[in-house]
Structure formats: C-alpha cells, structure tokens
C-alpha positions as CSV (number, residue, x, y, z in Angstrom):
1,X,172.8,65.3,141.9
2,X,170.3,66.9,139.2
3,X,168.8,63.5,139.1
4,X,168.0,63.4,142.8
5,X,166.5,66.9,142.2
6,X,164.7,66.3,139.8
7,X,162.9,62.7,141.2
8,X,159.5,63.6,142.6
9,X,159.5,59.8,144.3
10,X,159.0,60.7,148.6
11,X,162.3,59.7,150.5
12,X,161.5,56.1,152.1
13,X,159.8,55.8,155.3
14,X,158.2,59.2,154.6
15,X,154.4,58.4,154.2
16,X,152.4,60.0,151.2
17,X,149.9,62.6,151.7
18,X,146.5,61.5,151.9
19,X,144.2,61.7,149.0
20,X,141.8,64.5,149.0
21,X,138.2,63.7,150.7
22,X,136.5,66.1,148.7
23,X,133.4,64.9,146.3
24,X,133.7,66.4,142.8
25,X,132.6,69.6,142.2
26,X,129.6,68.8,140.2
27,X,128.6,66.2,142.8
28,X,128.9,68.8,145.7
29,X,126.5,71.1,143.6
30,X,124.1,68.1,143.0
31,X,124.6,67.2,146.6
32,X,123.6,70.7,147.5
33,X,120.6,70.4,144.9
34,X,119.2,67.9,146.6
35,X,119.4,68.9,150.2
36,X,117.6,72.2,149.4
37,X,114.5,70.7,147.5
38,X,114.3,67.9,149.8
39,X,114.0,69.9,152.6
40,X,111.7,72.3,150.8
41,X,109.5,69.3,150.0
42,X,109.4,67.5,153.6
43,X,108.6,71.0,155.2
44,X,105.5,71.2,152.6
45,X,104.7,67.8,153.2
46,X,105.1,67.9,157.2
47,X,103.2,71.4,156.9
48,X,106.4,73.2,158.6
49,X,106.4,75.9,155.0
50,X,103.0,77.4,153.4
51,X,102.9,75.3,150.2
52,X,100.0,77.9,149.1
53,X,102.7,80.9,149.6
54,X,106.0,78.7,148.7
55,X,104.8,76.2,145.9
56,X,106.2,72.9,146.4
57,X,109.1,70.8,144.4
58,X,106.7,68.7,143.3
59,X,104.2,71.2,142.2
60,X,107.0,73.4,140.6
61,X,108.0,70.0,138.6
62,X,104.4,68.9,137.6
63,X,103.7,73.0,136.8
64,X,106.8,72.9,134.6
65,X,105.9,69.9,132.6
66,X,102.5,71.2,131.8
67,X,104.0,73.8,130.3
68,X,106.8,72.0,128.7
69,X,104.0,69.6,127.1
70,X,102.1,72.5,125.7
71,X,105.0,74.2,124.0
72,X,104.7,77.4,126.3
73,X,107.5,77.0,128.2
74,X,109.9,77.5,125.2
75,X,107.8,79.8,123.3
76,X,107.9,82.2,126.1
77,X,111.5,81.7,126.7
78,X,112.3,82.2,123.1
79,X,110.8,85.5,123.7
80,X,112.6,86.4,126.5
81,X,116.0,84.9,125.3
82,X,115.7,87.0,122.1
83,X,115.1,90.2,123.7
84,X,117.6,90.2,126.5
85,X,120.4,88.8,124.4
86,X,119.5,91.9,121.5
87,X,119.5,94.4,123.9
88,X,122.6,93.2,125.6
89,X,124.3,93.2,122.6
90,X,123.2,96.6,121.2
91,X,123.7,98.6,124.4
92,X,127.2,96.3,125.2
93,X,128.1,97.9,121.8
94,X,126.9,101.4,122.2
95,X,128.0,102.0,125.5
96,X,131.9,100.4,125.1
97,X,132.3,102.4,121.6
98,X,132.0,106.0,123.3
99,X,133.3,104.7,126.5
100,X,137.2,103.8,124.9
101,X,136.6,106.7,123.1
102,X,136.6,109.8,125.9
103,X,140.1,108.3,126.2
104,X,140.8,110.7,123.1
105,X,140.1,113.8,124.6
106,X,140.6,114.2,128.6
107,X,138.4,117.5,128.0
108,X,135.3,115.9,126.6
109,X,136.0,113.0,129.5
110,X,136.0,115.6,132.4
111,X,133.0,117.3,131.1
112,X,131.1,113.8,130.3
113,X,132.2,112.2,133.3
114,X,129.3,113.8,136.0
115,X,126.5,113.9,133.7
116,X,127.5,110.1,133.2
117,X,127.5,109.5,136.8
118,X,123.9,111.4,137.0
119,X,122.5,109.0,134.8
120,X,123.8,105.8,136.2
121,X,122.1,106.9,139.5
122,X,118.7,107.5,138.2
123,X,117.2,103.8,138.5
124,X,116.5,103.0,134.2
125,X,113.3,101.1,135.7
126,X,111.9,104.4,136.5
127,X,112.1,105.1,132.8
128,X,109.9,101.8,131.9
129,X,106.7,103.3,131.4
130,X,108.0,106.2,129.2
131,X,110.1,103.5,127.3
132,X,106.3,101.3,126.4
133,X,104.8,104.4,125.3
134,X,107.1,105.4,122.7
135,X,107.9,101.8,121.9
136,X,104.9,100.0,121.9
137,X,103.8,96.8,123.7
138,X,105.8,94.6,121.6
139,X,109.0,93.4,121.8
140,X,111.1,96.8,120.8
141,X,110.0,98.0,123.7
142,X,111.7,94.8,125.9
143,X,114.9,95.5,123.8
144,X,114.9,99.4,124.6
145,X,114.7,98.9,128.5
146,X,117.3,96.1,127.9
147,X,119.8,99.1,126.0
148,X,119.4,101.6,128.6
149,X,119.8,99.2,131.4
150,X,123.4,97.8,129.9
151,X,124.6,100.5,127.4
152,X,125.3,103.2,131.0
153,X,127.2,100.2,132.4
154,X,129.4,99.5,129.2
155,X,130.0,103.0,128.9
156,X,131.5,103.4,132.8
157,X,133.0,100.6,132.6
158,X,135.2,101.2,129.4
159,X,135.8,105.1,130.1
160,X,137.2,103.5,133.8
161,X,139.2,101.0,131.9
162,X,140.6,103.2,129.4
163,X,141.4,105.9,131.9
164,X,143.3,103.1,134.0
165,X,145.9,102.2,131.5
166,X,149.0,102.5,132.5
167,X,150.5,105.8,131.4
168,X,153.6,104.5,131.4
169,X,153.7,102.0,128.6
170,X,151.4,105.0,127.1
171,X,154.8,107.4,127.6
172,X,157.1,104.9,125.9
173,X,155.0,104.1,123.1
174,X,154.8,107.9,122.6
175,X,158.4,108.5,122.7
176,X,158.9,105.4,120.2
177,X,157.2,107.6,117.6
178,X,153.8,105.9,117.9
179,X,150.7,108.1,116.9
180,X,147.8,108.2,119.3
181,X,145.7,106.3,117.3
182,X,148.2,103.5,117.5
183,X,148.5,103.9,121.3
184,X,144.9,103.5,121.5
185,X,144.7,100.5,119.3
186,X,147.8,98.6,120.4
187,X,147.9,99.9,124.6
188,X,144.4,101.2,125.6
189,X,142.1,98.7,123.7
190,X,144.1,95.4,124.5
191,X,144.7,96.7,128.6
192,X,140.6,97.6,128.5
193,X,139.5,94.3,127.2
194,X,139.5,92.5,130.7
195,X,137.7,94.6,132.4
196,X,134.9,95.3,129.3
197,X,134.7,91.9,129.2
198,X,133.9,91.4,133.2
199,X,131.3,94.0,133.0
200,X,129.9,91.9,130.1
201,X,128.8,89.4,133.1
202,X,127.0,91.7,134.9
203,X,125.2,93.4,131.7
204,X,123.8,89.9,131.2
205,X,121.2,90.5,134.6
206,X,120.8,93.9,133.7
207,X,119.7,92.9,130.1
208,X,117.3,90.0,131.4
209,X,115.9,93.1,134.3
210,X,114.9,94.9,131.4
211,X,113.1,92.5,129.3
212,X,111.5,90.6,132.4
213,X,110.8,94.7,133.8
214,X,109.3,94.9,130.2
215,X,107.0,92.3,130.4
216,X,105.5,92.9,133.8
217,X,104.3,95.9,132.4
218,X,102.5,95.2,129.3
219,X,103.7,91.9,126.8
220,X,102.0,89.3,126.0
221,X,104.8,86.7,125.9
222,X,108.2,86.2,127.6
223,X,108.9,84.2,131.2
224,X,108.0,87.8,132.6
225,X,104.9,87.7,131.6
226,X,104.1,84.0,132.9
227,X,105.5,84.9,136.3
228,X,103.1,88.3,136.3
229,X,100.0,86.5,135.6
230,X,101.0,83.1,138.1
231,X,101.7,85.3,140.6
232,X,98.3,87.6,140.1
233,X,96.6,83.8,140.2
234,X,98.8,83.1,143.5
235,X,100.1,79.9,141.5
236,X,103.6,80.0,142.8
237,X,104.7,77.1,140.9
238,X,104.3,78.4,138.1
239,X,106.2,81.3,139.4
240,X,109.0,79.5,140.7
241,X,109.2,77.8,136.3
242,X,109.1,81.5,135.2
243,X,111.9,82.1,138.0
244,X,113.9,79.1,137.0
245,X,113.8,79.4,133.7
246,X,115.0,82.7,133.8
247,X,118.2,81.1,135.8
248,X,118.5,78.6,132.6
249,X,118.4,81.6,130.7
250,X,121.4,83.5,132.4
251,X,123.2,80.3,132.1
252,X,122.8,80.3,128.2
253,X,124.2,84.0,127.9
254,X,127.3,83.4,130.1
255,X,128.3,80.7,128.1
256,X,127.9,83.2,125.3
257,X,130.1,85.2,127.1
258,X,132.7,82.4,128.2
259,X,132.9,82.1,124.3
260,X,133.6,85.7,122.9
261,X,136.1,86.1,126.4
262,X,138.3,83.1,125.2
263,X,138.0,84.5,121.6
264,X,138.6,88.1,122.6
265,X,141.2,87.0,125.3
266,X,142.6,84.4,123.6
267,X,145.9,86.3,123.4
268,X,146.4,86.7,127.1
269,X,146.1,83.0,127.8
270,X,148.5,82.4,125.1
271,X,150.8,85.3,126.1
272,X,150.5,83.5,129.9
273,X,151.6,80.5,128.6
274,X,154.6,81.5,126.9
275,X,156.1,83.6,130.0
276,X,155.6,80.5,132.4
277,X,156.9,77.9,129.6
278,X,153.7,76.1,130.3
C-alpha cells in the first residue's frame, strides 16, 4: 500500500496534463522588448508619433553609440553610479542605526516620532538648492541630496520595524532572564531585517532622484547632466540614453542589494529549509 502512495505514475487511461504553453520568462520580456520599440519605430517611420518630440529607436541607438564611442557614456555614468550608490549607502546607514535604536526608549520614540513624520512630508527636493550652496557644485553635493533623500526613509522604516516586533517572543525572552540589549540583538534586529532590507529597494530610486536632482541643477558630469543639456537642445535621443542608462543603473544597485539580502538573510532561507525538510 505505501508503494501505491508513494508512485507519482497517473492511473492508466488517465491522460497527462498538457505541457505548459507559456514562452520562458526571459523570452516573454524580449518578446515584450520588441513589440514596444517596433511599434515606436513604425509609428516614427509611418509619421503616426512626433519623432522631433519622441526620438526614435533608431536615433536613440545611433545617439547611444556616439556616445559609447567617445567614452562619455561611461564616464558620465561612472559619475552618477558613484554618487548614488555613496549616498545610498551613507544615509541607508544613518537612518537604520537611530531608527532600531528609538526601540530603547518608547519616550524618546513618542517624542521623535511627529517631528519624523514632519520631515518625511517636506519634499528633500525642495532642499536642493540649499544643499549646492553649502556643498558646492561637485560631487559632495550629489551625495548630500542622495543622504537626505534615503537616510528619512531608513529611519521610518526601521523605527516601524522595530516597533512591530512581536512583544510576545520580547515577553518570553524577558522572563528567560535575557537583558534588553540581548532582546534587541537576538529578537528586534533579526525580526527588522526584512523589512530594512525591502526599504533598501526603494532607497535605491530615491538615491539615483538625488544625484540626477543634483545634476540638473548645477554638475558638470553624471547621466543628469546629459539628459539636462539634450533636452535644453530638444535632442530626445540623447535623452531617452541618459534615461536608459539610468534604468541600467538601477539594475546594477538591486543586484547589489539581491547580494547583501541573501548575505543578511541567509539565515532565514536556511532556517525555511530546515522546517519544510527541503
């Protein structure tokens, strides 16, 4: 009998499911690819879209290999790529540290908490011009926007996540003779992980807002710049390089995070695997 239960052969006469139709995921994307730019570049051709207000595939491509060939491209991205990933990192690291720790003293977290909450409404762009005066055009100033853009976020996001730990396994760890230091290393840090590591994805845009925001302003380098002065020139293919450039860009940095999650995390996967015998 466990042998019949445990055979995954179908009972005769019983046909097998079909095979799935689906392409592979990275052909779909492709796929996807393909339709859009083709359809971007047979509306140029068959005059359907603007090509002066739109750009063109074609235009984008032969804009993007110009600069490619001249070294720009990369210098430019270099720029950028170094600015947003410094910032990101800084204000990631200035904003979790004080975030995790209002967990210490509900007090300071109650009185913290609305003047937080002030901030983090106040749009950081608004603080751009203030930020190039006392920085400088170069690229501290790209960095600074960058901090105050992410550090807000990390800050919420950790003082949320602390907060949110559940006081129960708080409660027994207490009553087990643990200190609150070790309830914060071994309960509130491991439980807030997840969630300061989510908020890492979305302080990756915030950092590139503030070094592109940076560079519309006043730089001299960086994909910003490249799309400010394309755009005053109404060359929007050059634009649409800056633009997707800035795409690759983000890509690079959430690889960057995919790595420090499954370093950070690595426990929780393993942890996963052991409950489910996997």
């Amino acid at each position: 009998m466990s042998s019949t239960l445990s055979s995954t052969a179908p009972p005769s006469g019983v046909a097998k499911p079909p095979r799935s139709l689906r392409p592979p995921v990275l052909a779909a994307q492709l796929l996807i690819l393909v339709l859009i730019f083709g359809a971007w570049e047979i509306g140029v051709r068959a005059g359907a879209i603007n090509g002066f207000l739109f750009g063109s595939p074609a235009g984008v491509l032969q804009a993007g290999w110009r600069l490619v060939l001249s070294g720009e491209l990369f210098e430019h991205a270099a720029y950028t790529l170094w600015a947003s990933a410094l910032g990101f990192v800084i204000g990631t690291a200035i904003g979790t540290a004080p975030g995790l720790a209002l967990w210490y003293s509900p007090y300071a977290a109650k009185v913290a908490e609305p003047i937080l909450v002030a901030i983090n409404s106040v749009p950081k762009i608004a603080f751009a011009p203030l930020v190039i005066l006392w920085f400088g055009t170069g690229v501290i100033s790209k960095v600074a926007l960058s901090i105050s853009l992410t550090s807000i976020v990390a800050l919420l996001a950790a003082f949320q996540a602390a907060k949110d730990t559940d006081p129960d396994i708080q409660r027994m760890m207490i009553s087990l003779g643990a200190s609150k230091g070790q309830v914060f290393r071994k309960v509130v840090v491991p439980a807030s992980l997840p969630y300061i590591i989510s908020t890492f994805r979305i302080n990756i845009g915030f950092a590139l807002v503030g070094t592109v925001v940076g560079e519309f302003i006043s730089s001299k380098y960086g994909l910003g710049h490249i799309i400010f002065v394309a755009s005053s020139l109404y060359d929007l293919n050059t634009v649409w390089v800056g633009i997707f450039a800035l795409m690759a860009l983000g890509f690079v940095l959430y690889a960057g995070v995919d790595v420090a999650e499954k370093r950070l995390l690595g426990w929780k996967d393993q942890t996963y695997a052991t409950q489910f015998k996997l």
